[in-house]
C-alpha positions, 0 to 999 in steps of 0.5 A: 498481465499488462504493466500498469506502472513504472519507476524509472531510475527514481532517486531521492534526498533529503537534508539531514541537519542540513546536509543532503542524504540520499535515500534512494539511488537509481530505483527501477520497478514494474507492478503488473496489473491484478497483482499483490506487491509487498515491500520488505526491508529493514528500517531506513532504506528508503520504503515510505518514501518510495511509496510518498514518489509514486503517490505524488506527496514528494517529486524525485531529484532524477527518474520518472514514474509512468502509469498507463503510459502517462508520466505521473512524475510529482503528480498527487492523486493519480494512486490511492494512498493510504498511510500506516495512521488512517487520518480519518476526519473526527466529526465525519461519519464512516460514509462521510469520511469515504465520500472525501476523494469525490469531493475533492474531485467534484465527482458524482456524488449520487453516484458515489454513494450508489457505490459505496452502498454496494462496498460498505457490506464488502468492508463489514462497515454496514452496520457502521456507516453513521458511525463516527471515528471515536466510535469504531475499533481500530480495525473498523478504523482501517477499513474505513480508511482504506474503503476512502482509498479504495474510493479515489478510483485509481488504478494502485493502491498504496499501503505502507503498514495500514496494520502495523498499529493494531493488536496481534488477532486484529492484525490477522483478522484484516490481513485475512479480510485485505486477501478477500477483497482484493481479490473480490475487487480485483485490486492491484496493490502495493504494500510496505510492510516489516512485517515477513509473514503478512508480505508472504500470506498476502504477496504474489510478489514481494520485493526486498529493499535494502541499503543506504541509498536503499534499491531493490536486491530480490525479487520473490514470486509466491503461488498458493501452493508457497503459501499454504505449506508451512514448510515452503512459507517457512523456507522463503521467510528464512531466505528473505531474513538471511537475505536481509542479515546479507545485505546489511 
């Protein structure tokens, strides 16, 4: 599989009661094409804002952030990105509301929802597509956000805890469903989680941040064999805790 995206020596401070703190130094990472990458770490080390660089919200202070060969450093639009609440616009519908990024680009939108036909069943949205926000379980929420996400077209999608809010059996549920269709679709995606167990069910990789300024520490590879016995998932999720514990 082809390397889709780089991150070149990436660092990032912010001012804190107006001193500059650094939250991330010297960050490297590569993400293959076709492949899930999950984000572990604990609090303060600098995940989100990984993310909100490669998504263009924030620019680096030094480093660059290549796609395809082309240098998307500070560019907003170019990833999908969807944030832990799921900021969907109150007095839209579920179509609506997933029409916003071709819109925004004055895309086809005959097209588009030609398209978004196809996915609503595929996002279990079918039966919801006039729906609007107050109207939907937060599970349909997130599936409405991200089917928006899934809908600017990019090459990565970024997910920083898109189920950290729901309760425990919707959690798995739309962990099981993100697995499904990632797959069905073909997605690359990247997601932040806190969360060991759903980064070992969904992840063909996970990368452990740690640190103040945070980086990366290790580097696990998962096969389906990893995730379907209990005592390798067991094993790897106390490697990656002692690791944590470790680096602390």
């Amino acid at each position: 599989m082809s390397v889709i995206l780089r991150a070149e020596g990436l660092s990032k401070s912010f001012l804190l009661n107006g001193e500059p703190r650094l939250i991330i130094l010297g960050l490297d990472l590569s993400v293959r094409e076709g492949i899930f990458l999950s984000i572990v770490g604990s609090s303060g080390c600098g995940k989100s804002t990984l993310l909100g660089l490669l998504a263009g919200i924030t620019r680096p202070d030094k480093g660059r952030i290549i796609l395809r060969g082309e240098d998307i450093t500070g560019k907003s639009g170019m990833l999908g990105y969807m944030p832990q609440e799921d900021l969907l616009f109150p007095w839209l519908n579920v179509l609506e509301n997933a029409l916003i990024p071709v819109r925004v680009r004055n895309g086809d939108i005959r097209a588009a929802l030609v398209k978004l036909h196809q996915l609503l069943p595929v996002f279990g949205l079918q039966d919801h597509a006039q729906h609007l926000p107050y109207q939907l379980s937060g599970g349909l929420r997130q599936r409405t956000a991200l089917l928006r996400t899934c809908m600017m077209e990019t090459p990565l999608l970024l997910l920083d805890e898109p189920f950290a809010n729901l309760d425990a059996i919707t959690r798995l549920q739309l962990q099981e469903w993100l697995c499904q269709i990632t797959r069905e679709l073909k997605l690359t995606v990247m997601l932040v989680t806190h969360d060991i167990d759903e980064a070992i069910s969904l992840s063909d990789e996970i990368h452990l941040m740690q640190g103040q300024p945070g980086n990366f520490v290790k580097r696990f590879e998962l096969d389906d064999t990893t995730k379907a016995d209990e005592k390798l998932r067991a094993g790897l999720k106390k490697e990656i805790i002692d690791k944590v514990k470790g680096t602390l």
